[in-house]
N, C-alpha and C positions, 0 to 999 in steps of 0.2 A: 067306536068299535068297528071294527074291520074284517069283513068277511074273507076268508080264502077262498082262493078257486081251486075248483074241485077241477082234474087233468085226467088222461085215459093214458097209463103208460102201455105205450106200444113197443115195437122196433125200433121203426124210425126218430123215437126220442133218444136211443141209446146209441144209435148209427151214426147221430150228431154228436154227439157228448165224446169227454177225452176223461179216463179214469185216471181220478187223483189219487185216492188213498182204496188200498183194499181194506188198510181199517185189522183191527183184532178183535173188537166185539161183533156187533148183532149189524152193525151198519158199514156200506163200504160209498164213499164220495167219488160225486161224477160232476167236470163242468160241462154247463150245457150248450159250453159258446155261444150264449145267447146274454148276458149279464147275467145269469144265475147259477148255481148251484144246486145239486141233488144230492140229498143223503138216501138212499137205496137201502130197504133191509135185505140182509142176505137169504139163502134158502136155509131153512131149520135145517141144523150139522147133525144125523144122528153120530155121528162120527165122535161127535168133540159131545160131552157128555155136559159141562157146564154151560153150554152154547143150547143143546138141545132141551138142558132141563129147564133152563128159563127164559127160553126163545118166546113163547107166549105169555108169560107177562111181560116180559118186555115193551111184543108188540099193543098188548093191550094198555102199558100205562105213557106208551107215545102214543095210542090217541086219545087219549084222552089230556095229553099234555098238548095235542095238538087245538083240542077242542077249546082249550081255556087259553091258546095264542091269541085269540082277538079282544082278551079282555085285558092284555098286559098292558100299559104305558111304559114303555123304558127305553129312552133314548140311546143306552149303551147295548140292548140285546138286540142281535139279530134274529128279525123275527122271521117264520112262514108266512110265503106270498100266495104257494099253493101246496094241495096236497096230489098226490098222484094216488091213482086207484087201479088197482086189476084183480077182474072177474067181482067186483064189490070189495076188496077187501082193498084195507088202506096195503100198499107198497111203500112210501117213503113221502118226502117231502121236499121241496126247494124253498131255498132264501137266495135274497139279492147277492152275488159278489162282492165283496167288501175288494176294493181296492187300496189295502194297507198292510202292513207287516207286522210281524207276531211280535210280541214287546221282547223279547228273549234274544230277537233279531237286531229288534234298534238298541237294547244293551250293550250287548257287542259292538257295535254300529260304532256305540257313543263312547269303546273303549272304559268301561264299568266307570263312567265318573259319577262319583257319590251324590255330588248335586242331580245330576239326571236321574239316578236313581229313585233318587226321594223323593222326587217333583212327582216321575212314574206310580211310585207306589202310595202314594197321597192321594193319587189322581184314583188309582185301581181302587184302594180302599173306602176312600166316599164313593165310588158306584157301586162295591160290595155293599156295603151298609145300606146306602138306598136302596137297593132290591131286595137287601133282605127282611126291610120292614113291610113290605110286599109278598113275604114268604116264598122269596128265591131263592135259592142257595147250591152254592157252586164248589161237587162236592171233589169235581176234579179238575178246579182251580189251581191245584200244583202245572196241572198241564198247561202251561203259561203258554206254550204254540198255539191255544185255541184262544189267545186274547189278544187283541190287534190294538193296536192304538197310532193315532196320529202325533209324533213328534213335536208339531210346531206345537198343537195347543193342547195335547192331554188329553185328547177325546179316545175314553176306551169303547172298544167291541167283545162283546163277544159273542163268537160264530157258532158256538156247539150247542142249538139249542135241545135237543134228546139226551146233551148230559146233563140236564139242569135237574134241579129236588123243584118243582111245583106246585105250593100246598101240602095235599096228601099224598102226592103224586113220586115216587121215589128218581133217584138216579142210579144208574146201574154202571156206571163208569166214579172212579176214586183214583186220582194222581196218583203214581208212582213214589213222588216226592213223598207222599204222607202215607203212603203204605209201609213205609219202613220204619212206622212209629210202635212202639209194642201196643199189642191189646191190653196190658197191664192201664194205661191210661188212655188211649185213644179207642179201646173197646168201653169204656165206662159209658154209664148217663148222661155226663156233662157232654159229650160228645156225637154217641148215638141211641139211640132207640133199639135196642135189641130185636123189641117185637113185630115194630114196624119198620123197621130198618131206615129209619129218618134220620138225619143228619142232625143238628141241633147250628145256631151261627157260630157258636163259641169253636166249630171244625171250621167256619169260614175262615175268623180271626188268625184262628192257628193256621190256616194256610199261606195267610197276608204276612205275617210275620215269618213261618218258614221261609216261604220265595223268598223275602227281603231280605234276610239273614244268609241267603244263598247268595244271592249276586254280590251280599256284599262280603262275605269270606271265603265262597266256596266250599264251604262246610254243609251239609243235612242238620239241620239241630235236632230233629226226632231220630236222625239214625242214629243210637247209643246202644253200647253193648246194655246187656239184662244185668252185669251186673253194679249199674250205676244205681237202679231201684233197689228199695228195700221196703219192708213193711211194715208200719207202726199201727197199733189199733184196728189193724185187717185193713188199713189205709192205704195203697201203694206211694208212697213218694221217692223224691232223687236223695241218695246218698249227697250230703251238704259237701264235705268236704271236696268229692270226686268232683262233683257239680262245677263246684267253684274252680277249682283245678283245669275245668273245660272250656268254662266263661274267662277262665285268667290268660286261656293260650290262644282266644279267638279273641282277647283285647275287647271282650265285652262286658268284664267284669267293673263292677260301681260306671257305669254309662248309662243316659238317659232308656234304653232298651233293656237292660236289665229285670226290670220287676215284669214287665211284657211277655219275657222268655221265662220268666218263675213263673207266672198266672199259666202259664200253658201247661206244664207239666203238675199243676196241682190241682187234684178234683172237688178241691174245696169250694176252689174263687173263681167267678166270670174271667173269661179273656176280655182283654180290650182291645179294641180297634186301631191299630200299630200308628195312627193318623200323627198324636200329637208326639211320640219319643222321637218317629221318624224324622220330624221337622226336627226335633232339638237335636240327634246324630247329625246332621245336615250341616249344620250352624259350629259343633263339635270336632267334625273329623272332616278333613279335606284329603282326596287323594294330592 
């Protein structure tokens, strides 16, 4: 276990620092030229109405996510070194500087070769899974710029720790990627908690599989028009035919990823962990 240090943000820490991102939610990133990094919460926006109206849980449930930092073991998250404090009240946080590049970077890098891919997302997906049996979960894992990894050996990162789901603990940030999924099924149980607004892992899966299914046709598989669903039993599922018709023009139809991409859209069955199809497309298809 590892304590934080507690910091007095002043001036002169910000006099130092060079802004990276001003960010869209509650948080905006500062380097501190010094090996670290600063995530800053911004000033409550009466302005921006969804900004204002849940500016204080926000802050209330990053510290509390800050508080259970020193109990994690995760070689792939980046954790808090310190926390920064003004007038008593938490301000923000700093972690180490990762010196590595976002996986979405060394894709491109590596020219989308399918082996690299799969190596990546084999890699990504056993560090999903291990945290998630530690009840982490990473609910804007679409945003694949906040996951770094080292190319030679597969070692992933990831930097955003105020988006993480911790415990009881929510996230308040959701990829873009998997926001284009209807509520018809990604608003379900299998998915989220309505009342507590928790994520469930089977959103995890589904996101390990979206990304993968991205890089490797540049398709959204959850973005589908409304009217590929239909409703049997007050049950939403995909229209078979259309479906098939969708998986027949992205050459994913009868391939080892197949039943992967069915378990998602059905609120019947668990998702699985995209770990073993991934390996068999790999072995299947060569660019």
């Amino acid at each position: 276990m590892k304590n934080l240090e507690i910091k007095k943000l002043n001036k002169s820490v910000l006099e130092k620092a060079t802004l990276i991102c001003k960010g869209s939610g509650f948080m905006k990133t500062y380097d501190l030229n010094n090996g670290n990094i600063l995530k800053l919460l911004k000033e409550k926006d009466e302005r921006n109405f969804l900004h204002f109206a849940y500016f204080d849980e926000f802050k209330e449930c990053l510290e509390e996510k800050l508080k259970l930092a020193k109990y994690i073991y995760s070689d792939s998250i980046v954790l808090p070194n310190a926390i920064y404090m003004k007038n008593d009240n938490v301000v923000g946080y700093s972690v180490p500087k990762i010196d590595l590049k976002s996986i979405d970077q060394i894709i491109e890098e590596e020219n989308y070769d399918i082996d690299f891919i799969s190596k990546t997302f084999d890699a990504l997906s056993y560090e999903v899974r291990k945290n998630n049996k530690e009840e982490i979960l990473f609910p804007d894992l679409g945003n694949i710029s906040n996951v770094f990894m080292d190319k030679k050996d597969f070692k992933i990162k990831f930097i955003d720790f105020d988006g993480l789901q911790i415990g009881d603990y929510e996230s308040y940030s959701v990829s873009s990627l998997m926001d284009k999924g209807t509520d018809l099924i990604f608003g379900n149980k299998k998915y989220v908690d309505k009342k507590t607004t928790l994520f469930t892992t089977d959103f995890d899966k589904a996101s390990l599989l979206t990304l993968y299914l991205y890089f490797l046709t540049g398709k959204n598989i959850v973005d589908l028009p409304n009217t590929i669903y239909e409703a049997r039993n007050n049950i939403p599922k995909v229209n078979e035919e259309r479906f098939n018709k969708l998986l027949d023009e992205l050459k994913l139809l009868n391939t080892p990823i197949e039943d992967d991409i069915r378990r998602m859209f059905d609120i019947t069955r668990s998702n699985n962990y995209p770990n073993t199809a991934i390996k068999k497309m790999a072995k299947i298809y060569k660019k």
